[in-house]
ZAMARGU-4260 file (C-alpha; in steps of 0.2 Angstrom, whole numbers, plus 5000, padded with zeros to 4 digits):
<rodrens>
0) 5000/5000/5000 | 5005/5019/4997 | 5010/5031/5010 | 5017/5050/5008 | 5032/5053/5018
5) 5035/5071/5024 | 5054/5075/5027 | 5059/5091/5039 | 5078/5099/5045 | 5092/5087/5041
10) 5083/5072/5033 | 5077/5083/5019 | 5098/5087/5015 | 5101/5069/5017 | 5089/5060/5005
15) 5089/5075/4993 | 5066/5077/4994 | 5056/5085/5004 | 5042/5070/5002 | 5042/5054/4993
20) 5028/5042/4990 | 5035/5025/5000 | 5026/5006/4997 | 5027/4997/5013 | 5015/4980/5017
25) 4996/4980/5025 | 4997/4981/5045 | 5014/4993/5045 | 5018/4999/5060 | 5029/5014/5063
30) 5042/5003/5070 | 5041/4993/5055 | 5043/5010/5043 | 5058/5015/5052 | 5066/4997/5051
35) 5062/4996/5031 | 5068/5016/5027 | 5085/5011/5034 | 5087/4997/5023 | 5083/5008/5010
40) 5090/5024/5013 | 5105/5020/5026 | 5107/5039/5028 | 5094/5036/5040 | 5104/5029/5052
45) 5099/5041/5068 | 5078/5036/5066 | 5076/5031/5080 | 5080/5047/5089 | 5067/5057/5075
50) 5048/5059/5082 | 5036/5054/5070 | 5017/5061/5066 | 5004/5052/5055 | 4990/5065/5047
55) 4996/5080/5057 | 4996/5069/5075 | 5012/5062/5084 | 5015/5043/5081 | 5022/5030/5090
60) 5031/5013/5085 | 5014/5004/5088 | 5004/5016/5077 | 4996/5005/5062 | 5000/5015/5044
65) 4984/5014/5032 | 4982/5017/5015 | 4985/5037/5010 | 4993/5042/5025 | 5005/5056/5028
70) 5020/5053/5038 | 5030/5067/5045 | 5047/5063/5050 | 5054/5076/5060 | 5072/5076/5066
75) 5077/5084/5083 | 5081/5103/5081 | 5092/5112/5091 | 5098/5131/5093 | 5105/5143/5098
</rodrens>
């Protein structure tokens, strides 16, 4: 099934997009998004540490990813 990805602050420089459309299976779960985006893109090394928001709300690992949805992934921000 299709999702949008939504990519803010460093991850936008480091896979060159600010979205993508992304496959993943039926019953995804956030934690099972993060484990298959750093198969694919191993610039995504740090996910774990980046908060996640599905349709505008924050996500956790055990938040199920539906058909259409639109997943923010939001690196930490620091400054100064």
């Amino acid at each position: 099934m299709k999702i949008q990805l939504l990519f803010f602050g460093i991850t936008t420089d480091l896979l060159g997009t600010s979205f993508l459309d992304f496959n993943i299976t039926n019953n995804c779960t956030i934690a099972c998004l993060k484990t298959k985006l750093i198969i694919d893109y191993p610039q995504l090394k740090n996910i774990q540490s980046y908060a996640f928001a599905v349709n505008e709300s924050y996500a956790d690992d055990k938040t199920i990813l539906y058909p259409n949805d639109v997943v923010a992934i939001i690196p930490p921000v620091s400054g100064g």
